[in-house]
C-alpha positions, 0 to 999 in steps of 0.5 A, a space after each residue: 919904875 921904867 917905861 920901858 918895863 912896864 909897856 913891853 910884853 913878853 911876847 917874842 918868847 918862843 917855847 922850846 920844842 925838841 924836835 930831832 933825837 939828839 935834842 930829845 936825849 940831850 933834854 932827857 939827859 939834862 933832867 936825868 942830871 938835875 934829878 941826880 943832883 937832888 938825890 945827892 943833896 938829899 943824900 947829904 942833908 940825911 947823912 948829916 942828919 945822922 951824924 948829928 943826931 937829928 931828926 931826919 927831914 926826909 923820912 923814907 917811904 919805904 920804911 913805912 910801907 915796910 912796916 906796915 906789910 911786916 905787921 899786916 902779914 904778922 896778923 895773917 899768920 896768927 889768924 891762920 895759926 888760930 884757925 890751924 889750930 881749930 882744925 886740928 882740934 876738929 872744929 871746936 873753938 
């Protein structure tokens, strides 16, 4: 290996700190950006996916919570139409 690889330090590195506005907004854009990007690769592999009848690598959230309220209030509402029922009928099970 090089001498001079193996002996340095990384120490003159100075981090990076926003300090005005305009370089706040530019790194908000910036990250705004890169998460855009994502969401379109993401986007594409899926659509692909679909074309091709394939299973789907990223599965929504959404959907699944979706369907697990849908069913949650499908049982409140027997369980409130049983007790309807029982009141109608004047208490008797």
């Amino acid at each position: 290996m090089r001498k001079y690889l193996t002996n340095k330090v990384i120490s003159a590195v100075k981090p990076k700190v926003n300090k005005t506005k305009l370089d706040k907004a530019k790194s908000k854009l910036n990250i705004a950006i890169q998460g855009t990007k994502g969401s379109k690769a993401k986007l594409k592999q899926t659509l692909f996916e679909i074309e091709n009848k394939m299973p789907l690598t990223f599965k929504s959230q959404r959907g699944i919570k979706t369907m697990k309220e849908s069913e949650r209030k499908k049982k409140v509402m027997d369980d409130n139409k049983k007790i309807i029922k029982n009141i109608m009928r004047g208490g008797k099970k």
